[in-house]
C-alpha positions in Angstrom: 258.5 -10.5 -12.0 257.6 -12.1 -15.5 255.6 -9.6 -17.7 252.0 -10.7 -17.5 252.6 -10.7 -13.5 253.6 -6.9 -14.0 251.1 -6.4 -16.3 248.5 -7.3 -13.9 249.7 -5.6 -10.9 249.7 -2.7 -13.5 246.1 -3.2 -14.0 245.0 -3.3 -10.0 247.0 -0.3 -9.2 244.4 1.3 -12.1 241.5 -0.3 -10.9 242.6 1.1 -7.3 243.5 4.5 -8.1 240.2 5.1 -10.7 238.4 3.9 -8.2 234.8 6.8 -7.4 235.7 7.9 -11.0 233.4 7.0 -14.4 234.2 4.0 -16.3 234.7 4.5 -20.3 231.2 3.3 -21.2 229.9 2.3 -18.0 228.7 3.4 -14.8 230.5 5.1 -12.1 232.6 2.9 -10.3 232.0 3.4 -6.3 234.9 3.8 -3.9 234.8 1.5 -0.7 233.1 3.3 2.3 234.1 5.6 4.3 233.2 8.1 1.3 235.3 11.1 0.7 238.0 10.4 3.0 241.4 10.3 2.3 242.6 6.9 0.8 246.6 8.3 0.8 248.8 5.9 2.8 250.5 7.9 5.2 250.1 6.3 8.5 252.2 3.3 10.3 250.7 1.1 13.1 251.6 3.1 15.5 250.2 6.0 14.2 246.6 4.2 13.7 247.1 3.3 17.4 247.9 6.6 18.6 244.6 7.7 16.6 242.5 5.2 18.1 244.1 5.6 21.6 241.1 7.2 23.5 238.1 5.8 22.1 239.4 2.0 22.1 242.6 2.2 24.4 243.4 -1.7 24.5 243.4 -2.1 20.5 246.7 -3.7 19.6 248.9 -4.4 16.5 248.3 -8.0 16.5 244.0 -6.9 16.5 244.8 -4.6 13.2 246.3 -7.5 11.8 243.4 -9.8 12.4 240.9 -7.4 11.1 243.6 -7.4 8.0 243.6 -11.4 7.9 239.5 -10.9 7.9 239.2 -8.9 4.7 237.8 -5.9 6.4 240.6 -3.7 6.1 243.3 -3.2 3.5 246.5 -1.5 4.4 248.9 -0.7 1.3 252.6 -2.2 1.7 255.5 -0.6 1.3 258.2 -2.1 -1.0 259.9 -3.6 2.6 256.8 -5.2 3.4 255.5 -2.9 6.0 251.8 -2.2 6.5 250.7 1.5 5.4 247.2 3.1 6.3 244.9 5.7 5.0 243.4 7.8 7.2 239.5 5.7 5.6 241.2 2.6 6.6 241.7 3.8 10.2 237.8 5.3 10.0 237.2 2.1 8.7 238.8 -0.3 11.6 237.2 2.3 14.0 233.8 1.6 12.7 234.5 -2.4 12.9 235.5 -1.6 16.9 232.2 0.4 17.5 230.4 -2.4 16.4 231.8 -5.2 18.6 232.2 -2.7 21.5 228.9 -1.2 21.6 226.6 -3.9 19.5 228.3 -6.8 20.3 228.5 -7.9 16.5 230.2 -10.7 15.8 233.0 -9.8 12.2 231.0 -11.8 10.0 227.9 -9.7 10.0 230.1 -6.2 10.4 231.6 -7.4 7.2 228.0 -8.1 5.7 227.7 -4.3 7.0 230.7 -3.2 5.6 230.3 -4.3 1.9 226.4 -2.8 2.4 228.0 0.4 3.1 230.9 -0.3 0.1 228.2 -0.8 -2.1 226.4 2.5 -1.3 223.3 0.8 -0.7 223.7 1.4 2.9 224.4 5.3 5.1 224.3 3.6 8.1 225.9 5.5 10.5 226.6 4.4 14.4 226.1 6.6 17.0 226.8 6.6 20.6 224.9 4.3 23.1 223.5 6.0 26.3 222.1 4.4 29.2 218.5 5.1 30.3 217.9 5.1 34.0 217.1 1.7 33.9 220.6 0.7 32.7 219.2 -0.3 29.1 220.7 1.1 26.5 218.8 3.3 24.1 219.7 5.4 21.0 220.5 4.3 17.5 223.1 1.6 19.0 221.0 0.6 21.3 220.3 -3.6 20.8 217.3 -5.3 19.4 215.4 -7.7 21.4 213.2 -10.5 21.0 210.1 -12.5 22.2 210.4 -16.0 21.4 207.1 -15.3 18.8 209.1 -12.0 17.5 211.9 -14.5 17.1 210.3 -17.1 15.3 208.5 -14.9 13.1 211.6 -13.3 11.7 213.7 -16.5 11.5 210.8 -18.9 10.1 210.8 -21.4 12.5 208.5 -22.7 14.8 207.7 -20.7 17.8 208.0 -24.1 19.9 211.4 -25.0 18.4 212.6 -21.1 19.9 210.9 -22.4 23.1 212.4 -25.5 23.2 216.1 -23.5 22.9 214.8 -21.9 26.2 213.6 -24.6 28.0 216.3 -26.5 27.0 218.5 -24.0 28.4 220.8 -23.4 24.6 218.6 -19.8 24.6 218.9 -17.1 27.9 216.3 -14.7 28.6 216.2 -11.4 30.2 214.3 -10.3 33.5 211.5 -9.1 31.2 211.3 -12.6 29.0 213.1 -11.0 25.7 215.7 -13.0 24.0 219.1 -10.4 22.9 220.4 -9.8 19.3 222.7 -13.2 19.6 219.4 -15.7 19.9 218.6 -14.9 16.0 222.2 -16.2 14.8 221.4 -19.0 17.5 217.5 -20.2 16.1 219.1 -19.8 12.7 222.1 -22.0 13.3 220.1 -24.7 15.7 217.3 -24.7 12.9 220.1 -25.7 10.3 221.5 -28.4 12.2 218.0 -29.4 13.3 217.6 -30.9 9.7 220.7 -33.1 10.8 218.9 -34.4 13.2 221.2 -32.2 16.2 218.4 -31.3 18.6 218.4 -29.7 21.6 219.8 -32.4 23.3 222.9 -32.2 21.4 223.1 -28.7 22.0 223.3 -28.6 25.5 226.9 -29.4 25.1 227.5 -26.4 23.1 225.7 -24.1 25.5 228.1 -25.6 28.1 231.4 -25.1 25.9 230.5 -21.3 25.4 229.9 -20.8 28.7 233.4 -22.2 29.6 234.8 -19.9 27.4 232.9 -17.0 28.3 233.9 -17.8 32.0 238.3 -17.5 30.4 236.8 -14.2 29.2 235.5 -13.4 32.5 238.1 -13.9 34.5 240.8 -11.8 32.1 238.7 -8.4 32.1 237.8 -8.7 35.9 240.2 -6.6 36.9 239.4 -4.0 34.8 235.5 -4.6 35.5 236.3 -4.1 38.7 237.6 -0.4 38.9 235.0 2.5 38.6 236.9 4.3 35.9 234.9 4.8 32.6 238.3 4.2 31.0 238.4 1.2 32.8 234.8 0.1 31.7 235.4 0.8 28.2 239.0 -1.1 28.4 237.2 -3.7 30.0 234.5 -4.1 27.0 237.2 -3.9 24.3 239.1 -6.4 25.8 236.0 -8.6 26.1 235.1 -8.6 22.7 238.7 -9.3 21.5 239.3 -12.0 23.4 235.8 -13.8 23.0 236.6 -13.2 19.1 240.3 -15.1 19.5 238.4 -17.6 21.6 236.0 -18.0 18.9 238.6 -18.4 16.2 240.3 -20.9 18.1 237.3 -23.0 18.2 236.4 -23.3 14.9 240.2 -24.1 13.4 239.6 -26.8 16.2 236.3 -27.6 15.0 237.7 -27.6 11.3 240.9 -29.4 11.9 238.9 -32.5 13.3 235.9 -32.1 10.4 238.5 -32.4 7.8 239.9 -36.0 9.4 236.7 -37.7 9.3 237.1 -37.5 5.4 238.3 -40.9 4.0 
């Protein structure tokens, strides 16, 4: 390692370790959320599986990694090269779980959470889901639904383009009319490409393509739907949300790899 390499290393091991304490001269630097827990690396994959075992039983090494390969956890490594965890990184992975397994949250806005609650400018804390008698969820994890006016109020766009999604069948809606958390990230999105000129025409085929996938999904956690154990149910969620993640990524390097051969 040539010296200014060492030198820098030197200088993010620092930064690392001081981190939560007071800069010389400036404010006090603050540590990454979860706050006051243990940032010593003591724990080896399969000791942050055995940890997450009974809340999120079908989590898997190749899972940390991704969450690693998305920026929203940072194991240490040792001088072989093998991944090291804290027990804030494994608080911090169980956090990202909760969210896809009980909010459906897609990584992207969990990691928009995450550096909220790095930051400080966030205590957002998520607590269980329960189910009312009606089968809704309710409590603080319970998810936020729309009308299409609610909808188009909060995204800025026209109510008639948000009923246009629904009539054009790109937008679902419940028994009861409401549009779920997803639609916002869909209005948003469609909006965008809208000024393309993509309309809903277009994004027919886009509905039908994530309903393909969702149908792969489908059919892997069936079995699992299909027993009456809660274990089973919560297996069954997990697994849901992992593999409609992988089936997302695999779609957009797709999506990417043929965008980036229409340049000359």
């Amino acid at each position: 390692m040539s010296r200014g390499s060492a030198a820098g290393a030197a200088d993010r091991a620092v930064a690392s370790s001081d981190r939560g304490a007071v800069a010389p001269g400036g404010p006090v630097l603050v540590e990454p959320w979860p706050h006051g827990v243990s940032r010593e690396p003591t724990m080896r994959i399969s000791d942050v599986l055995a940890d997450l075992s009974a809340d999120f039983p079908t989590v898997t090494p190749s899972k940390l990694r991704f969450l690693e390969e998305q920026g929203l956890v940072e194991p240490r490594r040792t001088p072989g090269g093998y991944r090291q965890y804290s027990p804030a990184d494994v608080e911090r992975i169980r956090y990202v779980l909760r969210q896809q397994r009980d909010r459906y949250l897609p990584l992207r806005v969990i990691g928009e959470q995450l550096a909220e609650l790095d930051s400080g400018r966030s205590a957002e804390q998520v607590g269980p889901r329960l189910a009312a008698s009606d089968g809704e969820r309710t409590g603080s994890g319970a998810r936020a639904r729309y009308t299409a006016e609610q909808l188009a109020e909060e995204t800025g766009v026209d109510e008639a383009f948000v009923r246009a999604l629904v009539d054009g069948g790109v937008l679902g809606t419940s028994a009861s009319g409401h549009l779920d958390p997803w639609a916002r990230e869909v209005v948003t999105t469609a909006a965008a490409l809208a000024e393309h000129g993509v309309d809903v025409r277009h994004l027919r085929s886009f509905r039908a393509a994530a309903d393909r996938q969702v149908s792969v999904v489908d059919q892997i956690v069936a079995p699992l739907r299909g027993q009456r154990a809660l274990t089973a149910q919560a297996q069954a969620s997990a697994l849901a949300a992992e593999v409609g993640e992988l089936c997302g990524r695999l779609h957009t390097a797709m999506v990417r790899a043929g965008v980036a051969g229409l340049a000359p």
